[in-house]
C-alpha positions, 0 to 999 in steps of 0.5 A: 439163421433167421430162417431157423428162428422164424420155423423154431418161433412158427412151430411154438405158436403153432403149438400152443394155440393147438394146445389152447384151442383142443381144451379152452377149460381143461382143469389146470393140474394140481402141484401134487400131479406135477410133481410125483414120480412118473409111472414109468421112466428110463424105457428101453428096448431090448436089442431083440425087442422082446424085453422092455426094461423101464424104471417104475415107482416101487417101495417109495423109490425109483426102481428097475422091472422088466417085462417079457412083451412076448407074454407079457409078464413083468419081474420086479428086479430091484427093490432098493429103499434107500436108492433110485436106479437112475440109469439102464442099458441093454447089453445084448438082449439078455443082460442090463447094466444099471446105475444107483443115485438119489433123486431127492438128495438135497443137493439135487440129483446125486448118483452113488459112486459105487460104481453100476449093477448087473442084472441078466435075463436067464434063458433057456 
């Protein structure tokens, strides 16, 4: 056990001084970089790899696209303004499952007990 903690302990040192010694002055960043919605989360593959479905900042909420890799275009497939889609998951490959909540509810992260959603890819 003492052994895992020395790597766990080595490993941590080891990164930051990389992290230190790669930028000494690099600008710290601000709350407001901390703190806003990512540009993309909840990425997932499709099981053929052709589609990427990830969750994206849309209408001031967390909300679900897809995109086609193979010719790279992008379908915007909710647009909830009071909700976030908080979770997504491939059936197959042509058909998501996705569930709703709120990111900044007062309480913290709330999911809506509505049960999920379904979206599907319509192929030819």
């Amino acid at each position: 056990m003492n052994f895992v903690k020395n790597v766990v302990a080595f490993a941590f040192l080891a990164f930051t001084q990389a992290i230190n010694a790669q930028s000494p002055n690099a600008a710290l960043p601000t709350v407001e970089e901390l703190m806003r919605s990512p540009q993309l989360d909840q990425v997932r593959l499709s099981a053929s790899g052709r589609y990427m479905a990830a969750v994206a900042p849309l209408n001031g909420r967390m909300n679900l696209v897809v995109i086609d890799l193979q010719s790279r275009s992008s379908v915007q497939v909710s647009s909830f303004e009071d909700f976030d889609v908080l979770e997504t998951h491939w059936i197959g490959d042509a058909r998501l499952v996705f569930s709703l909540g709120q990111y900044d509810a007062p309480t913290g992260l709330t999911p809506w007990r509505a049960g999920a959603c379904l979206w599907w890819i319509a192929t030819a």
